[in-house]
LOVO-712621 format. One record per residue: x, z, y of N, C-alpha, C in turn; residue number from 1. Coordinates in Angstrom, 2 decimals. Example, Ala and Ser with C-alpha at 12.3 -4.5 7.8 and 13.67 -1.06 7.14 Angstrom:
BEGIN
REC     n_xx     n_zz     n_yy    ca_xx    ca_zz    ca_yy     c_xx     c_zz     c_yy   nr
REC    13.19     7.80    -5.69    12.30     7.80    -4.50    13.20     7.80    -3.30    1
REC    12.85     7.08    -2.25    13.67     7.14    -1.06    12.90     7.87     0.03    2
This chain:
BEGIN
REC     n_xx     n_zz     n_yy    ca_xx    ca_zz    ca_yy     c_xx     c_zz     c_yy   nr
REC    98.84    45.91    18.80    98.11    45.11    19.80    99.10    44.28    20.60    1
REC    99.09    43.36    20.86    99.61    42.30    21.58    99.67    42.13    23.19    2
REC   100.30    41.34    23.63   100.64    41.74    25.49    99.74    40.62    25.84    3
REC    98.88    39.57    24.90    97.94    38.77    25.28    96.77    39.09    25.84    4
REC    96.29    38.23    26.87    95.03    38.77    27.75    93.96    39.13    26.25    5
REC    93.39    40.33    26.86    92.33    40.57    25.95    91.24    39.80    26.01    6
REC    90.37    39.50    24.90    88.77    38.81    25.30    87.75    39.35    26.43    7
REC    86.50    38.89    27.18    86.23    39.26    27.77    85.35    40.88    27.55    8
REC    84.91    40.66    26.05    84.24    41.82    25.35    85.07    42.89    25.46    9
REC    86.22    42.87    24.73    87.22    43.63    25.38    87.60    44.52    26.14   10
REC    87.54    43.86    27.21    88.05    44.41    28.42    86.61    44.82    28.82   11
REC    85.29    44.37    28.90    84.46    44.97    29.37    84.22    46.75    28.59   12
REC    84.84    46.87    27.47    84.83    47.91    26.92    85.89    49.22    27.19   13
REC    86.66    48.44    28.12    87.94    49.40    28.43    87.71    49.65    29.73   14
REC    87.04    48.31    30.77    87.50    48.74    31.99    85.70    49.36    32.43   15
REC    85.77    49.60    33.69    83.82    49.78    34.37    83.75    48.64    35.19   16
REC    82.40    48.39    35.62    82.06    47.77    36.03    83.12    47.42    37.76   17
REC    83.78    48.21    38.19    84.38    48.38    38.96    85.62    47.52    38.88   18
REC    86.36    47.34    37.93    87.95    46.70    37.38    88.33    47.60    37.10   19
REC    88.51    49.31    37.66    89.30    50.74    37.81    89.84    50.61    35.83   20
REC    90.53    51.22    35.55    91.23    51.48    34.71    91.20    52.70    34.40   21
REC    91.30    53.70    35.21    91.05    55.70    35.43    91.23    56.00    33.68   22
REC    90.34    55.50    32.62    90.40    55.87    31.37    91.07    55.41    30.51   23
REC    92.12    54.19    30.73    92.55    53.24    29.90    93.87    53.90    29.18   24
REC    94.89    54.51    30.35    96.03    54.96    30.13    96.63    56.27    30.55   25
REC    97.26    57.38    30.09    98.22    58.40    30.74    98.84    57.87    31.80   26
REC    98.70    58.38    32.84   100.55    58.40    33.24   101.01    60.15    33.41   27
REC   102.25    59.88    33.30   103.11    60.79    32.96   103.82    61.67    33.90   28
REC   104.55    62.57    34.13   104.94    63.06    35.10   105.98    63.41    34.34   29
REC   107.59    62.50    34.59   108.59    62.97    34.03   109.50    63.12    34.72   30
REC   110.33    64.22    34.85   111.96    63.98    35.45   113.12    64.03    34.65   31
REC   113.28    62.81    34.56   114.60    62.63    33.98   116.22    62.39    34.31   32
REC   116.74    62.88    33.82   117.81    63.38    34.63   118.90    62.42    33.74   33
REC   119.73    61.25    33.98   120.55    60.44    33.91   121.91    61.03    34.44   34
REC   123.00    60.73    34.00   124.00    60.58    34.52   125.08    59.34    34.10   35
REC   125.48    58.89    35.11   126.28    57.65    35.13   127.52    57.89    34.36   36
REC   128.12    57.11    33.55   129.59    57.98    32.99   130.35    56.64    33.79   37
REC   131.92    57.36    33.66   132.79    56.26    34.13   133.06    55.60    32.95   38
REC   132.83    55.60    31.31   133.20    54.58    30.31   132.25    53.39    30.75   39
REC   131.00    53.65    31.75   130.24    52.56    31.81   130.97    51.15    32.16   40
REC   130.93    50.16    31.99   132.00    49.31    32.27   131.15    48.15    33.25   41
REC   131.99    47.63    34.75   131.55    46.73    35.71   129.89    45.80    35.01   42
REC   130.58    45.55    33.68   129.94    44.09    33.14   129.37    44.94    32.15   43
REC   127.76    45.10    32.07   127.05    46.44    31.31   126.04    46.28    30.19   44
REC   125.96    44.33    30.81   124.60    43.83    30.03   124.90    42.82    28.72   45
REC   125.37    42.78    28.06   125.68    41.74    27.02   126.99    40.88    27.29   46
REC   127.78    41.56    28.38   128.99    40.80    28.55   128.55    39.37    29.14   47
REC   127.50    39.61    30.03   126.96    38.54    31.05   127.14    39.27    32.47   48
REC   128.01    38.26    33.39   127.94    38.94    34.30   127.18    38.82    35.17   49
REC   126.42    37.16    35.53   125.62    37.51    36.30   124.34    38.04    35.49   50
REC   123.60    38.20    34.82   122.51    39.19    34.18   123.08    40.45    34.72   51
REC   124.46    41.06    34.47   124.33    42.30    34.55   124.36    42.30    36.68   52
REC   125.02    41.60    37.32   124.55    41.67    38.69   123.35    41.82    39.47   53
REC   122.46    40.54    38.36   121.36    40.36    39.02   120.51    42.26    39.20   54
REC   120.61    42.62    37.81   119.81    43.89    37.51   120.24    45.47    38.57   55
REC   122.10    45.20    38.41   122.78    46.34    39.54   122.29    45.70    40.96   56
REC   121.91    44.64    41.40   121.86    44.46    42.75   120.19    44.57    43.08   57
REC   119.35    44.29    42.08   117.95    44.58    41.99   117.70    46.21    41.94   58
REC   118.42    47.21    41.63   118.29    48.52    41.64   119.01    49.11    42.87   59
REC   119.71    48.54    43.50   119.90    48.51    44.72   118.76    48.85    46.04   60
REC   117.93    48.04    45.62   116.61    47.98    46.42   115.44    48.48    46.13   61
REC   115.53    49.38    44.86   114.34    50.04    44.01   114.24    51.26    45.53   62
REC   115.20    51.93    45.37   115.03    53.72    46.35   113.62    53.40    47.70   63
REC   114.26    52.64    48.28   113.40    51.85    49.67   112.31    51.50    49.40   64
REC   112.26    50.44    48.24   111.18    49.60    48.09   110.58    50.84    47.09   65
REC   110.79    51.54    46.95   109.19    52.03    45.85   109.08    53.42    46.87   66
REC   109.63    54.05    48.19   109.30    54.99    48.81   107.83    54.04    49.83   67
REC   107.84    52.75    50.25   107.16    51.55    50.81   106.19    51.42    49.37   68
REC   106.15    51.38    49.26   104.89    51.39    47.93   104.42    52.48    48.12   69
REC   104.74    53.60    47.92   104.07    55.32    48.02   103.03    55.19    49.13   70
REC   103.90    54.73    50.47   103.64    54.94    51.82   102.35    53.84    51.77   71
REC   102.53    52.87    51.17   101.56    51.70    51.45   100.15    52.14    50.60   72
REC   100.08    52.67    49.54    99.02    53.14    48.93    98.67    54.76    49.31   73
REC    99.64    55.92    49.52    98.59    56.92    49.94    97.93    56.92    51.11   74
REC    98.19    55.93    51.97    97.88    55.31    53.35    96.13    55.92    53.36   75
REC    95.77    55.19    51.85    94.12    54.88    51.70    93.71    55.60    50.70   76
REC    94.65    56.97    50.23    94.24    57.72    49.86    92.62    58.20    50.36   77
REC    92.42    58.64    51.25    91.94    59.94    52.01    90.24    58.92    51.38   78
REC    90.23    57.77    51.47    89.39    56.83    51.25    88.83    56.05    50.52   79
REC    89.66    56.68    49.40    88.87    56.69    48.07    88.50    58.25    47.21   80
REC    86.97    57.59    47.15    86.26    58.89    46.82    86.09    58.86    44.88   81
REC    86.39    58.07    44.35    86.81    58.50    43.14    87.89    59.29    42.52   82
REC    87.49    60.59    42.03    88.45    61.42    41.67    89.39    61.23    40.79   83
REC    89.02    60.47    40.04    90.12    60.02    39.09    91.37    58.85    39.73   84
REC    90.50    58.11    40.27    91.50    56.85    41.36    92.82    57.94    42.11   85
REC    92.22    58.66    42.23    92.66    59.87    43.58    94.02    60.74    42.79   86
REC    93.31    61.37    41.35    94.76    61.92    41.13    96.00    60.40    40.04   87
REC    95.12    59.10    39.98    96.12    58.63    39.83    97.14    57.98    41.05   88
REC    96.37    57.77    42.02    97.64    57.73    43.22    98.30    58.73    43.57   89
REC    98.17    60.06    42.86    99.43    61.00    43.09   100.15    60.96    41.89   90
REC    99.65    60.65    40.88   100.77    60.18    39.68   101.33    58.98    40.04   91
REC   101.03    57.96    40.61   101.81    56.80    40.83   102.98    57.36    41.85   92
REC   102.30    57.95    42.78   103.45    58.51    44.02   104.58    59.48    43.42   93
REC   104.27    60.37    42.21   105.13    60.90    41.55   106.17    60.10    40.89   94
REC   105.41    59.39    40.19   106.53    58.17    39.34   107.56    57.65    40.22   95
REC   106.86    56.21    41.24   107.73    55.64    42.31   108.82    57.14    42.88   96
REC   108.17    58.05    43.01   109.54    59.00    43.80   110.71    59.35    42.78   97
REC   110.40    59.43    41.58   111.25    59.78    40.25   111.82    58.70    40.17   98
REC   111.66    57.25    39.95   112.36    55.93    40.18   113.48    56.04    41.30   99
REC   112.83    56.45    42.60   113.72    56.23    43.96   114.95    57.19    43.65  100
REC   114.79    58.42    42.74   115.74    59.15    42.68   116.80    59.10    41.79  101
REC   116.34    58.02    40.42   117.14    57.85    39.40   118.40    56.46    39.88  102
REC   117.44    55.39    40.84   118.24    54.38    40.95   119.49    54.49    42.67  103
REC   118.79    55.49    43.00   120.17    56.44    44.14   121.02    57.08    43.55  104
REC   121.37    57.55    42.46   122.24    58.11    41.77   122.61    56.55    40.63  105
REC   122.03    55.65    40.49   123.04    54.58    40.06   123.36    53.95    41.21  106
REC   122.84    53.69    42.37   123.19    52.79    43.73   124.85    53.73    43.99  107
REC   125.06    54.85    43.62   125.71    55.52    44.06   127.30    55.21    43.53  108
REC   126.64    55.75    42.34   127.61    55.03    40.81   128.53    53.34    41.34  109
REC   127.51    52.53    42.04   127.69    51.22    42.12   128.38    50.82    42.98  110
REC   127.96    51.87    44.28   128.77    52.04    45.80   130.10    52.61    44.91  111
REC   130.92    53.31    44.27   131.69    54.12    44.22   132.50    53.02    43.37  112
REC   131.67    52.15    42.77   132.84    50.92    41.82   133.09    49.73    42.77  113
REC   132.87    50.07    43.86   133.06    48.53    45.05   132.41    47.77    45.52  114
REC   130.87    48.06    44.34   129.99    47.14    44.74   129.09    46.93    46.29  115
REC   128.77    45.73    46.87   128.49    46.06    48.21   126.70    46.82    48.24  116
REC   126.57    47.07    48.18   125.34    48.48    48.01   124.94    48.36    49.25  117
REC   125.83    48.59    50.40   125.02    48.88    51.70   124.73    47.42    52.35  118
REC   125.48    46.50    52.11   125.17    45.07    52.35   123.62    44.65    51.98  119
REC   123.21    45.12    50.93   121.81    45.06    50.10   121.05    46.15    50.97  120
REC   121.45    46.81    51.71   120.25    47.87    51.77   120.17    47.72    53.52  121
REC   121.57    47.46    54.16   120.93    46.61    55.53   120.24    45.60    55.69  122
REC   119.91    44.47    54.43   119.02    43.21    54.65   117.61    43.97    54.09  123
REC   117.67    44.85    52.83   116.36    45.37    52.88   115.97    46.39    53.56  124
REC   116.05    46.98    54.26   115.89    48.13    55.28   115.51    46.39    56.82  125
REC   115.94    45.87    56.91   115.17    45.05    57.83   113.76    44.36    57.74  126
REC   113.71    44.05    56.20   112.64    43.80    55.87   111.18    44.89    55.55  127
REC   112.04    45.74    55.30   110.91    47.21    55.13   110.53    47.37    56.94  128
REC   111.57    47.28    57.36   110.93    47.68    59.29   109.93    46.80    59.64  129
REC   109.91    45.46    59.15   109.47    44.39    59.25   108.29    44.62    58.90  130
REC   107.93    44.50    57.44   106.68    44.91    56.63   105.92    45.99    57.58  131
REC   106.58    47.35    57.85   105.67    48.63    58.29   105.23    48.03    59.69  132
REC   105.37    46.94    60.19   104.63    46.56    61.30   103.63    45.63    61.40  133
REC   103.44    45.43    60.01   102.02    45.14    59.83   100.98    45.53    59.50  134
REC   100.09    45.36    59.40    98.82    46.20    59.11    98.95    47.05    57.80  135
REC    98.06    48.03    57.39    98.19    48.31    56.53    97.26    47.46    54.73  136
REC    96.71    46.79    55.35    95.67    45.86    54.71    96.62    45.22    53.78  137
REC    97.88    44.51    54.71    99.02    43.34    54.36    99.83    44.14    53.66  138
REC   100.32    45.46    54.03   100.89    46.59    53.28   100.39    46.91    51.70  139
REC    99.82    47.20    51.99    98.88    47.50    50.39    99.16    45.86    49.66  140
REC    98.66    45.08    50.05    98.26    44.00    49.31   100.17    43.40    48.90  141
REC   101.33    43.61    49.86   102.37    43.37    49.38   102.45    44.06    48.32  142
REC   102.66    45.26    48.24   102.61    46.69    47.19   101.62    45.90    45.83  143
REC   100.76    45.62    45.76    99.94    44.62    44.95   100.64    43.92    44.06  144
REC   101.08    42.55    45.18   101.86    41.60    44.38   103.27    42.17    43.98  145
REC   104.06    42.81    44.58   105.32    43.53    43.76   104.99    44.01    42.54  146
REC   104.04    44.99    42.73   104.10    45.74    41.47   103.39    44.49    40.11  147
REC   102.76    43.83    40.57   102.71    42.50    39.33   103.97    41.84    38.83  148
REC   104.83    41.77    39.58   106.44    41.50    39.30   107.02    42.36    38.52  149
REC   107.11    43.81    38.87   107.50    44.92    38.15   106.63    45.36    36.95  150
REC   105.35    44.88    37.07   104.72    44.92    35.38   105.19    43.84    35.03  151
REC   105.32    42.84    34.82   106.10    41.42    34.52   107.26    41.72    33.73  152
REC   108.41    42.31    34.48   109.70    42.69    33.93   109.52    43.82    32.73  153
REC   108.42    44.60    33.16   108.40    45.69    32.25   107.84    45.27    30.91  154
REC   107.21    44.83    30.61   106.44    43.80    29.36   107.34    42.82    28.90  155
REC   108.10    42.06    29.86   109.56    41.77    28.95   110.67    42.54    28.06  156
REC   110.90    43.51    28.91   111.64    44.52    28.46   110.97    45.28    27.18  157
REC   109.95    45.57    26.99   109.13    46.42    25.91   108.39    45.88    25.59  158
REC   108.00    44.66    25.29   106.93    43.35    24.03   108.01    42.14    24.47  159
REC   108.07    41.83    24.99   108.45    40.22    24.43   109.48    40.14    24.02  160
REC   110.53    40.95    24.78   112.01    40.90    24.07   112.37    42.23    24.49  161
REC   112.25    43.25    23.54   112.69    44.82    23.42   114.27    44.56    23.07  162
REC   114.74    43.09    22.79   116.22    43.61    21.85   117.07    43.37    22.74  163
REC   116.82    43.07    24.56   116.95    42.82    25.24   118.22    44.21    26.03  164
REC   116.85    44.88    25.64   117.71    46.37    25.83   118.67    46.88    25.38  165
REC   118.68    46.68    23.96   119.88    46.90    22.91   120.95    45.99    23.84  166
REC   121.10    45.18    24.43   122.62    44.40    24.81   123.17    45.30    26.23  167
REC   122.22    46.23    26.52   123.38    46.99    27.37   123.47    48.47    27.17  168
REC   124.72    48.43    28.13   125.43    49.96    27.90   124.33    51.00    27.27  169
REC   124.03    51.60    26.71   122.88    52.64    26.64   122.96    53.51    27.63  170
REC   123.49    53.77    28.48   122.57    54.76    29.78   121.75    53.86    30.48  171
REC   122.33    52.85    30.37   121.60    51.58    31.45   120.68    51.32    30.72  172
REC   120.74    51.47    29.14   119.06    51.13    29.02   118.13    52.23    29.02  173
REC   118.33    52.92    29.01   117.43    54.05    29.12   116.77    54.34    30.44  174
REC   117.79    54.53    31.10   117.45    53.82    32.54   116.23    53.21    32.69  175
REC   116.14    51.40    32.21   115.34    50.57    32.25   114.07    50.60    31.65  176
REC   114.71    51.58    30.26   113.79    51.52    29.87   112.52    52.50    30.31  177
REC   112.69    53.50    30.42   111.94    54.98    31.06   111.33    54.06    32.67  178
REC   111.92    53.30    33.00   111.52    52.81    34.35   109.96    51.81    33.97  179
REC   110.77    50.64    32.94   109.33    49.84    32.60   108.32    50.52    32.45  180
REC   108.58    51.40    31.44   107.29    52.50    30.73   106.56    52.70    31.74  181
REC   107.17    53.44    32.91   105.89    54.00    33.77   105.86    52.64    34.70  182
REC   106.46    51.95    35.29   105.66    50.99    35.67   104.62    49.83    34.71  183
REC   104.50    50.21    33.65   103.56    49.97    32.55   102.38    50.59    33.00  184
REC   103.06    51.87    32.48   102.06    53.22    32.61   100.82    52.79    34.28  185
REC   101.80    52.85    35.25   100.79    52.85    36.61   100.41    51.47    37.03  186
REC   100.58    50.33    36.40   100.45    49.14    36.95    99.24    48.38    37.64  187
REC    98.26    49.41    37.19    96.74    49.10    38.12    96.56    49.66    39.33  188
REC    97.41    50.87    39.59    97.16    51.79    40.45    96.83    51.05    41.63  189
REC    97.80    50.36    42.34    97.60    50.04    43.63    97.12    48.99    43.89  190
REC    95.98    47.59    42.56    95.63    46.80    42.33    94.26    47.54    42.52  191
REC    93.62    48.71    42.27    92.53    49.40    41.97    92.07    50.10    43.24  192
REC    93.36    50.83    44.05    93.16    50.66    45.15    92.58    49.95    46.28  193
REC    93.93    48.83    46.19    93.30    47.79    47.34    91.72    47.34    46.94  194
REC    91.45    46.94    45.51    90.19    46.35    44.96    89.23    46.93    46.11  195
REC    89.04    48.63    45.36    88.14    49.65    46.36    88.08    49.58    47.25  196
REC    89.10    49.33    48.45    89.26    49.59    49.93    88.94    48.02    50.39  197
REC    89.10    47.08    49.85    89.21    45.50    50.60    88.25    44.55    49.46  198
REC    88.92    44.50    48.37    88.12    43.90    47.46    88.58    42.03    47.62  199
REC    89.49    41.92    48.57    89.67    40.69    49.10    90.75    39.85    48.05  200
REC    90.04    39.05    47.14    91.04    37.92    45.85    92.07    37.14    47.00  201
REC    91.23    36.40    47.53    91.70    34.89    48.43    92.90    35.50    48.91  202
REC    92.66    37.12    49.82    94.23    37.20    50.68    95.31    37.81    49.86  203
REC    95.38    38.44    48.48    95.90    38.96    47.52    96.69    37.68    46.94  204
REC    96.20    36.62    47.04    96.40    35.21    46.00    97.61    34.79    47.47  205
REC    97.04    34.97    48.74    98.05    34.26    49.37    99.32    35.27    49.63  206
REC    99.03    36.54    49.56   100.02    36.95    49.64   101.27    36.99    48.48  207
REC   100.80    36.63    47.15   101.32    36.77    46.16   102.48    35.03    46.53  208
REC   101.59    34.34    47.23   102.67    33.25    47.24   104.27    33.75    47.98  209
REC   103.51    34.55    49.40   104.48    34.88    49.92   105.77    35.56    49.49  210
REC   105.11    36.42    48.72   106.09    37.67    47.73   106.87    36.94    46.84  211
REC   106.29    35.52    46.06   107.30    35.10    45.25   108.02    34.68    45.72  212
REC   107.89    33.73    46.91   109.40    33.00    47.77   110.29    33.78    47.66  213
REC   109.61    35.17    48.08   110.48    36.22    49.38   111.50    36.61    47.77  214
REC   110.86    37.30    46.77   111.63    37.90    45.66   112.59    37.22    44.93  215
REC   112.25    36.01    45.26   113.15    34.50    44.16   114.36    34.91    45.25  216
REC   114.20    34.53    46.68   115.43    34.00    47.13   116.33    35.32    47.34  217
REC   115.69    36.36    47.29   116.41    37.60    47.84   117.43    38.19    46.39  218
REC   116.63    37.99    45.36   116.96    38.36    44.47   118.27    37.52    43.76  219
REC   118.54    36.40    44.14   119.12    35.55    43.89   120.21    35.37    44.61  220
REC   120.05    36.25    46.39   121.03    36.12    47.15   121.50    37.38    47.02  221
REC   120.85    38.24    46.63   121.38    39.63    46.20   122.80    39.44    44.96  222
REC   122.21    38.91    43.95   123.06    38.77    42.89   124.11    38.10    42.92  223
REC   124.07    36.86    43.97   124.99    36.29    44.17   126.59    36.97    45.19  224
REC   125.56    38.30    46.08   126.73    38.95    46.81   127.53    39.64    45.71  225
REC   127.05    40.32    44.84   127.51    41.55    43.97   128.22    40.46    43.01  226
REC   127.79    39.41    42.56   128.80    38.62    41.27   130.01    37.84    42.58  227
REC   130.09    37.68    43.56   131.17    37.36    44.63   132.08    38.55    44.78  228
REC   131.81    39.52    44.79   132.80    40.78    44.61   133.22    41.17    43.41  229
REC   132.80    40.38    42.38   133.80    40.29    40.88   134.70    39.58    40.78  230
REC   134.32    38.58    41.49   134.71    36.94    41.36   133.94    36.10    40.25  231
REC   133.08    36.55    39.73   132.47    35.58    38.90   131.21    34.34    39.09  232
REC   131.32    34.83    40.36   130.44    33.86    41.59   130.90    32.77    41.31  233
REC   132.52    32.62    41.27   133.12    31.10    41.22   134.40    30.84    39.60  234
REC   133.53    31.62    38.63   134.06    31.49    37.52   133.18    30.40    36.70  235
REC   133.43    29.13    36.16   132.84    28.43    35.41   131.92    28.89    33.99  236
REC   132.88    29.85    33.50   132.10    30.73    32.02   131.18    31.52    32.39  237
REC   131.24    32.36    33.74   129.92    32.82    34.13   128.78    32.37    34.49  238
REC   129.22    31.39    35.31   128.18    30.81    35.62   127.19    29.82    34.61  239
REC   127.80    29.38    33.79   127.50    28.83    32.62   126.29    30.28    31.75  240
REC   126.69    30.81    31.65   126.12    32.25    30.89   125.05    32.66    31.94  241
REC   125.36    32.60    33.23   123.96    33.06    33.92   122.93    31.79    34.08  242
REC   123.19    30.65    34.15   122.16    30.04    33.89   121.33    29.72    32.97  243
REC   122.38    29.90    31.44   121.46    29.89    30.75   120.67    31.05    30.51  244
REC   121.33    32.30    30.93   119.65    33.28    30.83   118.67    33.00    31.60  245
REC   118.46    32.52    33.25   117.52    32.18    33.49   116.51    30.59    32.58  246
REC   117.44    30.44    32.33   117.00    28.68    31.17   116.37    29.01    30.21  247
REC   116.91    29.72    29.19   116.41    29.97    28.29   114.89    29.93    27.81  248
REC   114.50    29.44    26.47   112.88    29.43    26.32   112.82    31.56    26.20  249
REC   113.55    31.99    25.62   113.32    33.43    26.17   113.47    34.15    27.31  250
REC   113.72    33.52    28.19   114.54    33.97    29.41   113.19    34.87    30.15  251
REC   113.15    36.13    30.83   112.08    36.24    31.88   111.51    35.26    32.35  252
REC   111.94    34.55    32.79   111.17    33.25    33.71   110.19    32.84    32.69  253
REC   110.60    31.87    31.79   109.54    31.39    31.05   108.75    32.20    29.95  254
REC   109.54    33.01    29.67   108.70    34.07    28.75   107.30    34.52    29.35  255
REC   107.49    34.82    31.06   106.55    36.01    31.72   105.83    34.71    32.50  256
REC   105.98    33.63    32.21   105.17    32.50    33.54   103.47    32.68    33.32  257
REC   103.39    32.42    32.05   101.62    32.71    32.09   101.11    33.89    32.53  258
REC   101.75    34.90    32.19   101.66    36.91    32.85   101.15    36.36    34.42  259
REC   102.40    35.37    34.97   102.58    35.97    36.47   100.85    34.89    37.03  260
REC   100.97    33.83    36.51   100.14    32.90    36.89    98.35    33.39    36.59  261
REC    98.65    34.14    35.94    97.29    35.32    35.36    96.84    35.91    36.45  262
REC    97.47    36.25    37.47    97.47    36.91    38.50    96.40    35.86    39.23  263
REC    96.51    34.94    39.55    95.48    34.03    40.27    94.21    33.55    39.58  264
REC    94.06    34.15    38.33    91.94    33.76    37.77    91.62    34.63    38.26  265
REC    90.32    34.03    38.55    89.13    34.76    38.66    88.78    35.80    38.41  266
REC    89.20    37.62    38.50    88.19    38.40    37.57    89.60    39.01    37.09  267
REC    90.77    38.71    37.46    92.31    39.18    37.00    92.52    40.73    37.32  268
REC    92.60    41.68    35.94    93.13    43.20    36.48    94.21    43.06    35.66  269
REC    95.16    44.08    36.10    96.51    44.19    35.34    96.21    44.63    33.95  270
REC    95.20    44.93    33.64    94.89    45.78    32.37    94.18    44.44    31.27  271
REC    94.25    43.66    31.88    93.86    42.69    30.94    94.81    42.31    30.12  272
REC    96.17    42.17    30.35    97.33    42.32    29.98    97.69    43.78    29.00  273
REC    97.09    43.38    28.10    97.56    44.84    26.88    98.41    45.30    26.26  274
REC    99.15    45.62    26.82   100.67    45.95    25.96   100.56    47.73    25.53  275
REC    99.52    48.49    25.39    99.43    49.73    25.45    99.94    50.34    23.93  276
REC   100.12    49.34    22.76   100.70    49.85    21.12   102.30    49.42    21.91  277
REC   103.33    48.40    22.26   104.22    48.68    22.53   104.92    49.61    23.29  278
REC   103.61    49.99    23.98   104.47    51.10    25.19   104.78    52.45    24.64  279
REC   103.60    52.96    23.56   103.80    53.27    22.85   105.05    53.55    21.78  280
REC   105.04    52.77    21.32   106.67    52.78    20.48   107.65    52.93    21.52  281
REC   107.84    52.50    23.01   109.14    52.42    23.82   109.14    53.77    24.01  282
REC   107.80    54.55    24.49   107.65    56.12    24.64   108.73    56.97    23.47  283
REC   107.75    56.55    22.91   108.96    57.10    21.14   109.91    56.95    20.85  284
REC   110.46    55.89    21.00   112.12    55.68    21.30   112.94    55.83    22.21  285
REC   112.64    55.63    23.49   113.48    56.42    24.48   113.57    57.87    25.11  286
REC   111.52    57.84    24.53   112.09    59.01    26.15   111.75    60.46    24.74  287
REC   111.44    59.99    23.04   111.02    61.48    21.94   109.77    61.70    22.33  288
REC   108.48    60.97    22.68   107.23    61.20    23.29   106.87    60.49    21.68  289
REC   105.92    61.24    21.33   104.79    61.13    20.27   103.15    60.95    20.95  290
């Protein structure tokens, strides 16, 4: 099966009348236990350095940002009375906490090779103080549009370009990969949520504008601190090599543009987006799941 939106027949056969998903997919409850080796080398991803920055300085900000996801969706736990909705926001809250714990033990790894780690986590730790002082309505609905970003990446990584993975270190992909899976795995959760509790498209659509500014420039100024402490910030061959991965007709960007822009029709659940035979195979290959 393909990562293309399904027909409308389709999806009326998978999802209820509701959007909820509850029957579509497992999620999983795994702890996996990683360890960083020191053969891992600075430059991890295909001998690109900014690719491999962008990804160490983006896991940087996973621990924070997915404990703010937990917090933003069991918020409205108590308030949804579907039982199934109910134990999948404690599988989502399980997952996000298994994430926060795998990418603190690489943040750690990263702090310990020079990288500036806490530089990244004082600008996001301002923005998380920031966020928790808004409503919880705006809370949830950020949590929303992120996690459409993080199904985004994850559907790159495992359908559009799986060989993607093969170009780095193998702990690091395993890593990534076990990470997409379950953000595969839970990607309706807190879309199914908010649905139930607000139901509101229009402020979901504007917040999603907000979230992309905010993720483009952060993510970009992130990568740019961590490839400045290589020096490849102001190396011509790198920089050459990191633009063309964002360029590229394979690149995330253009690979995932219709995914992300999906997000604004009419009638849009994450599950319309079917990638459930690849996730499949990634199950089987990384993590020995049949």
């Amino acid at each position: 099966m393909s990562d293309a939106p399904m027909s409308d027949t389709s999806v009326s056969s998978i999802l209820n009348p509701t959007g909820s998903d509850h029957s579509l997919i497992d999620l999983h409850k795994r702890k996996l236990e990683l360890v960083f080796s020191n053969d891992i080398p600075d430059v991890w991803y295909d001998n690109n350095p900014i690719a491999t920055m962008l990804w160490a300085s983006f896991s940087v900000t996973l621990p924070e940002g997915e404990r703010q996801f937990i917090r933003s969706v069991r918020h409205f736990e108590s308030r949804v009375n579907d039982p199934a909705l109910q134990e999948r926001i404690r599988e989502f809250a399980f997952q996000e906490g298994q994430h926060a714990k795998q990418h603190s033990l690489l943040n750690d790894f990263l702090r310990a090779r020079g990288f500036p780690v806490d530089a990244v986590l004082k600008d996001l730790n301002k923005l998380i103080e920031k966020e928790r002082a808004l409503s919880p309505k705006a809370q949830l609905a950020l949590t929303v549009t992120a996690e459409h970003f993080t199904a985004i990446i994850a559907d790159f990584f495992l359908t559009k370009h799986p060989e993607e993975l093969d170009k780095m270190h193998p702990e690091l992909a395993r890593l990534w990969a076990w990470h997409a899976i379950e953000e595969a795995e839970h990607k309706s959760v807190a879309f199914d949520v908010y649905m139930t509790i607000f139901g509101d498209r229009a402020y979901l659509n504007r917040l999603m504008v907000l979230q992309t500014w905010y993720i483009s420039w952060q993510m970009t100024r992130h990568m740019a601190l961590f490839a400045k402490t290589t020096g490849d910030l102001f190396k011509p061959k790198s920089l050459v090599q990191g633009l063309w991965y964002f360029a590229k007709p394979s690149s995330l960007i253009w690979s995932s543009l219709p995914d992300y822009l999906s997000f604004f029709r009419p009638g849009f659940h994450p599950w319309h987006i079917d990638n459930r035979a690849t996730l499949a195979l990634a199950r089987s290959r990384y993590l020995g799941e049949e």
